[in-house]
C-alpha positions as CSV (number, residue, x, y, z in Angstrom):
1,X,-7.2,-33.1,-54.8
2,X,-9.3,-32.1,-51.6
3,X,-12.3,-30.3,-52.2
4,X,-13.4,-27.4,-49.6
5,X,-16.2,-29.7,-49.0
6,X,-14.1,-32.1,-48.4
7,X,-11.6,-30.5,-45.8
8,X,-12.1,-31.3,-42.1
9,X,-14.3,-28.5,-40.2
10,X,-12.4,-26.7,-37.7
11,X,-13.3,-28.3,-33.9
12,X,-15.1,-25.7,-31.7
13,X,-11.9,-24.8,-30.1
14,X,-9.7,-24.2,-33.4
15,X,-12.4,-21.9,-34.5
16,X,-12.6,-19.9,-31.7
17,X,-8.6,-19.1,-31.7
18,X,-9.0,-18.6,-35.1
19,X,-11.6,-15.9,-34.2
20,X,-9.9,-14.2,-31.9
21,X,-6.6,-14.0,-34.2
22,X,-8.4,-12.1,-36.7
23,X,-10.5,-10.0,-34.2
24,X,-7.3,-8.8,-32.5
25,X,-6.1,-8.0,-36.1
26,X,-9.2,-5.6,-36.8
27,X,-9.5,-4.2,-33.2
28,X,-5.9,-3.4,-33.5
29,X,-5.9,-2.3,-36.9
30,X,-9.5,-0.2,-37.4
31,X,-10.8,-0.1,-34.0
32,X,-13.4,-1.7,-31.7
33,X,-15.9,1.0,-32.8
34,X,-15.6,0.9,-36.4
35,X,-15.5,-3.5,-36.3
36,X,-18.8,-5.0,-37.1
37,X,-19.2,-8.9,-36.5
38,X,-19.8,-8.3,-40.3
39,X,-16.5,-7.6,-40.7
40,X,-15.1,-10.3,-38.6
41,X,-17.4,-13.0,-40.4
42,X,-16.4,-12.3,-43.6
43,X,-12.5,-12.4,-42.4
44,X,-13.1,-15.5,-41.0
45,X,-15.2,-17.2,-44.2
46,X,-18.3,-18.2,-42.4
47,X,-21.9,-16.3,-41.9
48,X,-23.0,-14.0,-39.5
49,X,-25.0,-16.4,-38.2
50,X,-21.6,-19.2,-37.5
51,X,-20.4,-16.2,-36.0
52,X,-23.2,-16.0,-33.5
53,X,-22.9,-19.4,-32.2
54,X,-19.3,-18.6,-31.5
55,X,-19.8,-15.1,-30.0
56,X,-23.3,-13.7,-29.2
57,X,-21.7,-10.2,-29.4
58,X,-18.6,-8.3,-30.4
59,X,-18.1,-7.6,-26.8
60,X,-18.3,-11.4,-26.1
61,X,-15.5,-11.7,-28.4
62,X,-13.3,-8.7,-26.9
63,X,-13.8,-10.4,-23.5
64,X,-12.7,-13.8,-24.6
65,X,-9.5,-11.5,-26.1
66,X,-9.3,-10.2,-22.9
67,X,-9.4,-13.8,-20.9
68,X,-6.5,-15.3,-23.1
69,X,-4.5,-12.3,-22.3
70,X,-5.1,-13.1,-18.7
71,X,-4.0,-16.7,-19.0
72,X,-1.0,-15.6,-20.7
73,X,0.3,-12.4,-18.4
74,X,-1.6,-12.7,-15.1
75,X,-2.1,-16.4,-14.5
76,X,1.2,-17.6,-15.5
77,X,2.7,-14.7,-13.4
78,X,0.9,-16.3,-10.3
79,X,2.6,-19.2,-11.0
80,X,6.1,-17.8,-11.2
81,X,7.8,-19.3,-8.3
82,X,11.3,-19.2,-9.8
83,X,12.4,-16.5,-7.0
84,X,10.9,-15.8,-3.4
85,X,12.9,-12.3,-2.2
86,X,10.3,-9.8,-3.4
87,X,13.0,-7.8,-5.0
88,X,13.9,-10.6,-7.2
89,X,10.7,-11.3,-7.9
90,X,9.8,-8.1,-9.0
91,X,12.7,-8.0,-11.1
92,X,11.7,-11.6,-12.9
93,X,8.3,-10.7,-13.4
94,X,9.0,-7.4,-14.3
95,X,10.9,-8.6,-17.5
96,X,8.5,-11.3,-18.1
97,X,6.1,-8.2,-18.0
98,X,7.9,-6.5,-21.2
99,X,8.3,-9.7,-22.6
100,X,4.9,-10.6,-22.7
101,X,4.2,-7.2,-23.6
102,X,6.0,-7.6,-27.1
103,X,4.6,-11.1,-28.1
104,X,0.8,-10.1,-27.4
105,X,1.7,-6.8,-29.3
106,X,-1.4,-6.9,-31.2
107,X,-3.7,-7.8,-28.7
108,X,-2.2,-5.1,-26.4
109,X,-2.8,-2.7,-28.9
110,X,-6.5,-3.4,-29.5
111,X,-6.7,-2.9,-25.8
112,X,-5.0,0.8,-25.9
113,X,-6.9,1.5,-29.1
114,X,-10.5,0.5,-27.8
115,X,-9.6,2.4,-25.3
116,X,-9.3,5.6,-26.5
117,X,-12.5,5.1,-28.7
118,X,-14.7,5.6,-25.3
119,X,-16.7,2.7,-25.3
120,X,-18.1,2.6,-21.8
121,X,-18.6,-1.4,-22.1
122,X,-15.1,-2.0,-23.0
123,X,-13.8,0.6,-20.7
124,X,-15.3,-1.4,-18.0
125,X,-13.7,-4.9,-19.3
126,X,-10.6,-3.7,-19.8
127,X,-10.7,-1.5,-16.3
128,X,-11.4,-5.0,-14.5
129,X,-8.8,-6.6,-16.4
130,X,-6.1,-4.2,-15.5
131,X,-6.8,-3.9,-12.1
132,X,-6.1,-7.1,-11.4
133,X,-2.6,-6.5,-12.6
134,X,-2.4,-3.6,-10.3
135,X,-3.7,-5.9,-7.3
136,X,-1.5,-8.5,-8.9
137,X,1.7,-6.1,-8.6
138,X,1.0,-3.8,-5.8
139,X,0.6,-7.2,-3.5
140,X,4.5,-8.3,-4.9
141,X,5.7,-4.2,-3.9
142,X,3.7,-4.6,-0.5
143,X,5.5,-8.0,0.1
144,X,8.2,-6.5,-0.1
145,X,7.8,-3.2,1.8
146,X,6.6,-5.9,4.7
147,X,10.1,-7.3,4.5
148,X,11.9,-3.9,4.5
149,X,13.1,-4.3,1.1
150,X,11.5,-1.3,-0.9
151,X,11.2,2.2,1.2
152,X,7.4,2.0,2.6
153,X,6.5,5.3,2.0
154,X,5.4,4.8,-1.5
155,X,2.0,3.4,-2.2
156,X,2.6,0.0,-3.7
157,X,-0.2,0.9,-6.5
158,X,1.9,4.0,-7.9
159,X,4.5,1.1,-8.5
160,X,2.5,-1.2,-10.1
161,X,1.0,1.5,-12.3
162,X,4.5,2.3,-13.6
163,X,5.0,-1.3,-15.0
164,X,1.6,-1.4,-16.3
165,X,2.3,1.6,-17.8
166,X,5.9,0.4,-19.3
167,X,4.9,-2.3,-21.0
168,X,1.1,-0.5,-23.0
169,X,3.4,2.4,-23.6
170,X,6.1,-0.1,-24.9
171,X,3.5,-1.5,-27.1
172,X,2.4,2.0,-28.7
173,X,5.4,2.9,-29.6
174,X,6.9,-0.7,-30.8
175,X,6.0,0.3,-34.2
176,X,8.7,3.3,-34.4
177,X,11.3,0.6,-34.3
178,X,13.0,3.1,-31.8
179,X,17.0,1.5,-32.2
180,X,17.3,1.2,-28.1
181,X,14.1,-0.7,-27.6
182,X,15.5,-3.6,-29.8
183,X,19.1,-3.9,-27.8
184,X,19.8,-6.6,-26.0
185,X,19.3,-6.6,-22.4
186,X,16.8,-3.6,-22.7
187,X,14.1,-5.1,-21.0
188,X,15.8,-5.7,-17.8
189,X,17.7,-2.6,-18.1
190,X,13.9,-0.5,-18.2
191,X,12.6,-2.9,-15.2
192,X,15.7,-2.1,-13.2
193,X,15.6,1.5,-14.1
194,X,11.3,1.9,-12.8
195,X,12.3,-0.5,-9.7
196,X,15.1,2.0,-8.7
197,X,13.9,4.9,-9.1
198,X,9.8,3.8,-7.5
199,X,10.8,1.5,-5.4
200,X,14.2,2.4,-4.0
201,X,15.3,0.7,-0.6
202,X,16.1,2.7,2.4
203,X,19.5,3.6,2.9
């Protein structure tokens, strides 16, 4: 049998994930505030001072949270090509939106949660990070008010807020296991719902 001693160390990277998987836990779970690096150490079997050569601070490690949750919403979204009418677009992204929404539940949640605790330093991360979604989105809604599909009165921002607000409020209440939210087809029904009534074209 394998002794721990043994057992291959986990490569810089591995750790890392394996880091952030239990800080999103325990941000999600207790709070930013109330999460020491303590705390995540001992989750993660190693000292205080392992930790620090992984992550100088805990706001190092919130920011790393943040960055994978870029590379999974935000830069794959930049990539989406699939459809080049804005409406369409809107429409594809907007569902990927929710979607992505639900399967980085937890790391969405530390987000909201840290959020609400007041921390000016994470306020300002997580400020950055979302207004890139809004430039992100409000650029997509401008494309399209440039090409006369959606009515050009409405600031594009307003509309991107909406979706941004869709999916964190989705994620808040994901735990009441509300019965619609789980139907098939919800998520492109609540993206064609905001699109319609924001972003309406001229008749």
């Amino acid at each position: 049998m394998t002794s721990p001693q043994d057992r291959p160390r986990p490569r810089r990277g591995e750790r890392r994930q394996q880091l952030l998987a239990l800080a999103r836990q325990l941000f999600a779970g207790q709070g930013y505030a109330a999460t020491t690096t303590g705390q995540l150490a001992a989750a993660a079997g190693i000292s205080e001072a392992a930790l620090a050569r992984q992550y100088a601070t805990k706001l190092d490690v919130f920011s790393d949270l943040l960055a994978e949750l870029r590379d999974v919403t935000l830069n794959a979204w930049r990539d989406e090509n699939a459809d080049t009418n804005p409406h369409g677009r809107l429409v594809a992204l907007g569902e990927r939106h929710l979607e992505a929404a639900r399967e980085q539940a937890v790391a969405l949640r530390a987000v909201a949660r840290a959020l609400t605790e007041g921390e000016q330093e994470v306020q300002a991360a997580v400020r950055a990070f979302l207004l890139e979604w809004e430039d992100f989105l409000s650029g997509l809604i401008s494309q399209g008010q440039q090409s006369g599909v959606f009515r050009r009165s409405l600031d594009p921002r307003v509309g991107a807020w909406q979706l941004i607000h869709a999916a964190l409020g989705g994620v808040l209440t994901g735990p009441l296991e509300v019965p619609v939210h789980g139907r098939p087809g919800y998520a492109a029904q609540a993206i064609q719902c905001a699109i319609h009534c924001l972003l309406k074209t001229d008749v």
